[in-house]
N, C-alpha and C positions, 0 to 999 in steps of 0.2 A: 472557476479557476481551471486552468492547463494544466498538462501534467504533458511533457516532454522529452525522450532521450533524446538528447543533443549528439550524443556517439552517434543513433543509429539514426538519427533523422525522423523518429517515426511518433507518433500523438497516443501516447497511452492512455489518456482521460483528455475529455473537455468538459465535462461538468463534474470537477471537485471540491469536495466538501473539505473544511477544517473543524478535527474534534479537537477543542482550542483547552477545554475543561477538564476538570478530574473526570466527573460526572458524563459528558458526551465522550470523554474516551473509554470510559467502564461501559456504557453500554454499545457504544461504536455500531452495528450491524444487526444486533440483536434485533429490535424490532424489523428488519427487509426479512421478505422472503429469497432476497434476489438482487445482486446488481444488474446494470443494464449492461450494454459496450456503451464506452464512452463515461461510465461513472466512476467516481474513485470515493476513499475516505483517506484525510488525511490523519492521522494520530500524532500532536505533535505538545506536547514533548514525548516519545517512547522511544524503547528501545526491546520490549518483547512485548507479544500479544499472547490474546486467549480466545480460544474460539467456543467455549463454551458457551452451550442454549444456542449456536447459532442453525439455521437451517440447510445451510449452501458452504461448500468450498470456496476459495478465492483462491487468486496468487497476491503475495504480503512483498514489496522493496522496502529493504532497511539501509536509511540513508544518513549518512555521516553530513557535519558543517560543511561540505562543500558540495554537497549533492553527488556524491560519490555514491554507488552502489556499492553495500559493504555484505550485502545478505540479499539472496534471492531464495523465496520459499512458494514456487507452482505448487496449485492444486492444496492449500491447506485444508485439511479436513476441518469438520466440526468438532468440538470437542477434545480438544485437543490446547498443548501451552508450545510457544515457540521458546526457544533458548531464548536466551537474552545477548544481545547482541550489545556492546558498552561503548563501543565507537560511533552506532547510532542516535541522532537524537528527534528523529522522525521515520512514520513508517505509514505507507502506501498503500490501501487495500485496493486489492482493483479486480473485477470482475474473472472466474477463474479462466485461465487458456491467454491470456494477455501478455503474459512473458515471453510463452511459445512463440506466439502470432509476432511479436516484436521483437524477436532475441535477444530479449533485454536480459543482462548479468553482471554477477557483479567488477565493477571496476567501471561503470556505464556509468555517463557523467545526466543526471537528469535537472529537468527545470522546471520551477513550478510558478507559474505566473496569474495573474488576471488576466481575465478577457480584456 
């Protein structure tokens, strides 16, 4: 899958995952040592994360029913819980420095497609 901001024009992900489960989103990252550029996870249904036991920081979009950017969180540490965000009902992991590299924030309209 794609991962797209439409505002900015620019490809956050081209190979993303969906953690579609209870299960695949309880463990979401836990087993990488590491995203690549270009990987994402998708968590869908959430609306807060945990980074506990992971190894590596990320940047986390928390995205509302229309793909609206409603939470942007650069550089999540390990070990760590996000708020909880209630307007979102999906959430982005993507390799950490990807927000930067993209000024992606929130109000950013993104898209997430198949190849």
């Amino acid at each position: 899958m794609k991962i797209i901001n439409t505002t900015k024009g620019t490809l956050l992900a081209d190979q993303a995952e969906v953690a579609g489960t209870f299960l695949k989103r309880l463990i979401g990252l836990l087993d990488r040592k590491y995203l690549n550029k270009g990987e994402a996870l998708i968590l869908r249904p959430s609306n807060c994360i945990h980074s506990l036991f992971m190894r590596f920081s990320i940047d986390v979009l928390f995205l509302d029913e229309s793909g609206k950017v409603v939470a942007a969180l650069p550089s999540f540490k390990p070990f760590r819980f996000s708020s909880p965000y209630f307007q979102s009902i999906l959430v982005i992991e993507l390799p950490e420095a990807t927000i930067q590299l993209t000024n992606t924030q929130p109000g950013d309209i993104i898209q997430v497609t198949s190849h």
